[in-house]
DOBAVEX-37638 format. One record per residue (C-alpha): x negated, y, z negated; residue in three letters. Coordinates in steps of 0.5 Angstrom, whole numbers, padded with zeros to 4 digits, always signed. Example, Ala and Ser with C-alpha at 12.3 -4.5 7.8 and 13.67 -1.06 7.14 Angstrom:
-0025-0009-0016ala
-0027-0002-0014ser
//
This chain:
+0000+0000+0000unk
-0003+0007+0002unk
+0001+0011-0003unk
+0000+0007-0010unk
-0001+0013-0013unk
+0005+0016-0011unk
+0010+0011-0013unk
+0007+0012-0020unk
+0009+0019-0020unk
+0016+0019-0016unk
+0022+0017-0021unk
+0022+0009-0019unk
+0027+0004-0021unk
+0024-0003-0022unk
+0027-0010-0021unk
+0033-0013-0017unk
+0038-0011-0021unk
+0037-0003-0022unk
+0035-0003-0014unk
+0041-0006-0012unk
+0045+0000-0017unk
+0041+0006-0015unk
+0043+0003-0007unk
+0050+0002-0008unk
+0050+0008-0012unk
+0046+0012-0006unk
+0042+0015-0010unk
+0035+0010-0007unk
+0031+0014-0002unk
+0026+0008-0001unk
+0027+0001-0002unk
+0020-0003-0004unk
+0020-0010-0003unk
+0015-0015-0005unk
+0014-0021+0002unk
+0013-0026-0004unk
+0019-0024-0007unk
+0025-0031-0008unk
+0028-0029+0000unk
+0035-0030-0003unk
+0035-0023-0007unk
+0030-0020-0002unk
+0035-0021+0004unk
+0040-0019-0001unk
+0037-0012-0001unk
+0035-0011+0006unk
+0042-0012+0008unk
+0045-0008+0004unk
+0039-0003+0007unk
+0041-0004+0013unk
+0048-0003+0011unk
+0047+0005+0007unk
+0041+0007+0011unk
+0035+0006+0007unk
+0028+0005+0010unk
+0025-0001+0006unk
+0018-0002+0006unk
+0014-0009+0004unk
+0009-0010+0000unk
+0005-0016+0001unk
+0005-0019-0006unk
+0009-0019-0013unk
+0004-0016-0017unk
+0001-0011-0011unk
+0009-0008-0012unk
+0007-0009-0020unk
+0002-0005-0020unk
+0004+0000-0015unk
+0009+0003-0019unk
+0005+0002-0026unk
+0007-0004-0029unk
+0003-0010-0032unk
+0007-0015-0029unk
+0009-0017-0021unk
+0016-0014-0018unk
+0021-0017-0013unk
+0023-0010-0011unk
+0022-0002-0012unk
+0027+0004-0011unk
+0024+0012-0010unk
+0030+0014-0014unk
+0033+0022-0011unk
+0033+0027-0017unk
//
């Protein structure tokens, strides 16, 4: 990733749950997805992507994703939350 000091400073939710809210609630403006993620939640948050129009970057690994968004443990996904 060649922003990974940018996902540490924007407002970020983490995780499947809160990214699944904040694009059903249209209040994501970017998606992250890691490649290594389970593809039944992964091809979950893509649809609904595709579906409200919210760009979707993969990451290639959990733990890049992790640290990216600076946390000590892998992440299936991340959303740049709009303030």
């Amino acid at each position: 990733m060649s922003n990974d000091k940018g996902l540490q400073d924007a407002h970020v939710k983490i995780g499947t749950k809160q990214t699944m809210r904040m694009v059903e609630l249209g209040r994501a403006d970017e998606v992250y997805v890691a490649e290594d993620a389970d593809p039944r939640l992964t091809s979950k948050i893509i649809a609904l992507c595709n579906q409200r129009s919210v760009k979707v970057t993969m990451v290639d690994t959990m733990v890049n994703l992790g640290k990216a968004c600076g946390i000590d443990v892998g992440a299936a996904m991340a959303a740049i939350v709009r303030q």
